[in-house]
C-alpha atoms as an extended CHARMM CRD file, in Angstrom:
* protein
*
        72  EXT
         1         1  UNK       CA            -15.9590000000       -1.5840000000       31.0910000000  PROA      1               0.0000000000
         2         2  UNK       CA            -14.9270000000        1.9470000000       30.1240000000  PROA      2               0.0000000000
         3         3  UNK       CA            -14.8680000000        2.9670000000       26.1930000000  PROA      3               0.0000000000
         4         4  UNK       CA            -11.7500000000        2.9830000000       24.1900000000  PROA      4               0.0000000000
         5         5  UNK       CA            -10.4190000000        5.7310000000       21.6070000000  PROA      5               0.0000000000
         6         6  UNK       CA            -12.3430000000        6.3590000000       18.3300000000  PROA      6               0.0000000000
         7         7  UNK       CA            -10.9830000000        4.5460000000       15.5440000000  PROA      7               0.0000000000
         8         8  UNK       CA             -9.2730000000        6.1410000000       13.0450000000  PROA      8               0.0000000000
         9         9  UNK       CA             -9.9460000000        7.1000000000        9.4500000000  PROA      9               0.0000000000
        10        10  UNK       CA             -7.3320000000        4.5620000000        8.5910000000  PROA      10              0.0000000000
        11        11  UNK       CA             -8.7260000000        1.8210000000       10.8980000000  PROA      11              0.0000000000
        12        12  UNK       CA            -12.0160000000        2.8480000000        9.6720000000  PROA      12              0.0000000000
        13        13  UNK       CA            -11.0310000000        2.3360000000        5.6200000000  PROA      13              0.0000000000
        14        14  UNK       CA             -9.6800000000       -1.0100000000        6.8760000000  PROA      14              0.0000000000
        15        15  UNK       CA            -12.7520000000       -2.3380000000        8.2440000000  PROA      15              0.0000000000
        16        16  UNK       CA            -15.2280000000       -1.2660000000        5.1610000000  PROA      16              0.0000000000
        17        17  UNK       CA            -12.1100000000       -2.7430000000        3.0760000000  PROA      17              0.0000000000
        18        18  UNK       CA            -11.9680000000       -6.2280000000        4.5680000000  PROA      18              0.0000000000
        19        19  UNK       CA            -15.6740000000       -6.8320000000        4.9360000000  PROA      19              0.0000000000
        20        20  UNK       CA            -16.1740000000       -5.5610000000        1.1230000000  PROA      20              0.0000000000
        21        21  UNK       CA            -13.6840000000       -8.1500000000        0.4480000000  PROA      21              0.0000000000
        22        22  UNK       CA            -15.4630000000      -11.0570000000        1.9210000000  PROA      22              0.0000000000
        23        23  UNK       CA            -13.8890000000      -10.9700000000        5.6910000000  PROA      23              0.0000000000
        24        24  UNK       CA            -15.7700000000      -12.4860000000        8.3850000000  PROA      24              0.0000000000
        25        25  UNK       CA            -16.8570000000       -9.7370000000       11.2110000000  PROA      25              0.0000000000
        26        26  UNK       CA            -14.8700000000      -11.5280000000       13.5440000000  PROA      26              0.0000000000
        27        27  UNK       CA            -12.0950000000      -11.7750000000       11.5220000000  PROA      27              0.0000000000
        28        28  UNK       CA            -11.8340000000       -7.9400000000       11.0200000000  PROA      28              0.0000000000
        29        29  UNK       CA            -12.4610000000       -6.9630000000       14.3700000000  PROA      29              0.0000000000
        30        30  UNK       CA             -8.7610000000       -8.9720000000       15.2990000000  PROA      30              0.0000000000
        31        31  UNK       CA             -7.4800000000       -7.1690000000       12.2940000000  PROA      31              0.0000000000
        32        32  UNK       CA             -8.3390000000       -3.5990000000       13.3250000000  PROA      32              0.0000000000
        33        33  UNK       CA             -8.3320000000       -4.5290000000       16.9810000000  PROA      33              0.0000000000
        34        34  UNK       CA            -11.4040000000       -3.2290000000       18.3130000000  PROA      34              0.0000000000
        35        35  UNK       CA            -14.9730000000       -4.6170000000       19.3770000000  PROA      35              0.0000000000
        36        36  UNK       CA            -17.5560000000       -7.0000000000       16.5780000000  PROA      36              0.0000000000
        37        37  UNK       CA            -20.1160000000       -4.5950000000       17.4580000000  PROA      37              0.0000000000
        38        38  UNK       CA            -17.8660000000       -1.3410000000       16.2110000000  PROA      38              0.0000000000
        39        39  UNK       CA            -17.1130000000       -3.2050000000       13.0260000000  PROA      39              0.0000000000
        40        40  UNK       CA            -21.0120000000       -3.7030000000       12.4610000000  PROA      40              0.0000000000
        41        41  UNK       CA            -21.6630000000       -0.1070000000       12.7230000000  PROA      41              0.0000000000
        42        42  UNK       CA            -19.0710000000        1.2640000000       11.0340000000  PROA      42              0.0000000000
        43        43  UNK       CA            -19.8030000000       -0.6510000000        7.7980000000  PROA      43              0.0000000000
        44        44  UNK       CA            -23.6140000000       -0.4790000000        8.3920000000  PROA      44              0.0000000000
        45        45  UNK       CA            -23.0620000000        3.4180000000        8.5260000000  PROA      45              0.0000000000
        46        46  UNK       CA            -20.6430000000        3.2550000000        5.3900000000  PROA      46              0.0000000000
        47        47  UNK       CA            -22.8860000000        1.0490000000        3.4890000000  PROA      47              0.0000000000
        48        48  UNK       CA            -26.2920000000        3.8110000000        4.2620000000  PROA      48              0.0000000000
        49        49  UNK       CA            -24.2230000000        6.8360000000        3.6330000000  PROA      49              0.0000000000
        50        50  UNK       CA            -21.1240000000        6.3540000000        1.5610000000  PROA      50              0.0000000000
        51        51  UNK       CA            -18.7410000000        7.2030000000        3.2720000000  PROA      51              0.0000000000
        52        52  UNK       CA            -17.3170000000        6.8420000000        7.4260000000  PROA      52              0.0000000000
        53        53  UNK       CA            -15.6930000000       10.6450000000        7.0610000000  PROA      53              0.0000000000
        54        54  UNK       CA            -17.6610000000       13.5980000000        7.9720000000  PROA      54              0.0000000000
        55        55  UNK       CA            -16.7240000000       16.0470000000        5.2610000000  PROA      55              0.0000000000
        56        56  UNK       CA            -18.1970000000       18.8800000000        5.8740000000  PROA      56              0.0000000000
        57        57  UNK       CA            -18.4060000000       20.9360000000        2.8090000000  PROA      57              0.0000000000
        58        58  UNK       CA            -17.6670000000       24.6510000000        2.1130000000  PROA      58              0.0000000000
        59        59  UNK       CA            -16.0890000000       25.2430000000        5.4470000000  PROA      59              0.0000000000
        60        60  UNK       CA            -12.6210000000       26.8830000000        5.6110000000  PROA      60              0.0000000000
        61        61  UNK       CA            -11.3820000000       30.1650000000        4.3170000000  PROA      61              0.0000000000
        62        62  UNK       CA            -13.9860000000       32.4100000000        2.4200000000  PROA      62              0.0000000000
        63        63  UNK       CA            -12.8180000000       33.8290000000       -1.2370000000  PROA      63              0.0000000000
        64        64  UNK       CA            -12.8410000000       37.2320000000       -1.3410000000  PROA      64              0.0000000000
        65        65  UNK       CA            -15.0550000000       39.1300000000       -3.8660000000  PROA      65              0.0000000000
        66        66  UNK       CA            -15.9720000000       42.3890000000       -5.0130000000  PROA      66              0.0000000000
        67        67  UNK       CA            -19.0130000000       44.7140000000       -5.0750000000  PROA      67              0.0000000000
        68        68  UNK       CA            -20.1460000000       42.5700000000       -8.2580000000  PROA      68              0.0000000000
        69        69  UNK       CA            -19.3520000000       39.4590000000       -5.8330000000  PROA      69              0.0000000000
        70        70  UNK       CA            -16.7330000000       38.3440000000       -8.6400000000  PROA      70              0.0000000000
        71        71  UNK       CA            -13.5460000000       36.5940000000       -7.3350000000  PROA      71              0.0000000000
        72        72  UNK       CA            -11.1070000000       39.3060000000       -6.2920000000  PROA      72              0.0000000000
């Protein structure tokens, strides 16, 4: 049995949603449409860290600065 697609942030929201609200693990599997096992770690990994998105902070364009390294 081959793997299917990563879930999406969407899908992903969905899942912590529906088990926060009370929602069987079977129940939101059909919802999302994906495996029991996928919903278990994807709320078992929001639940430890917060969040399901890897933000990864301070990445993207640098600001430029001076020579007193003050915002140009």
């Amino acid at each position: 049995m081959g793997k299917r697609k990563d879930l999406s942030e969407f899908d992903k929201g969905q899942i912590v949603m529906a088990r926060r609200l009370g929602q069987s693990i079977s129940k939101t599997a059909a919802l999302v449409g994906c495996s029991r096992s996928a919903v278990v770690s994807i709320y078992q990994k929001w639940s430890k860290e917060g969040t399901v998105v890897n933000r990864r902070q301070g990445h993207g364009r640098t600001r430029l600065t001076d020579a007193r390294g003050e915002a140009v």
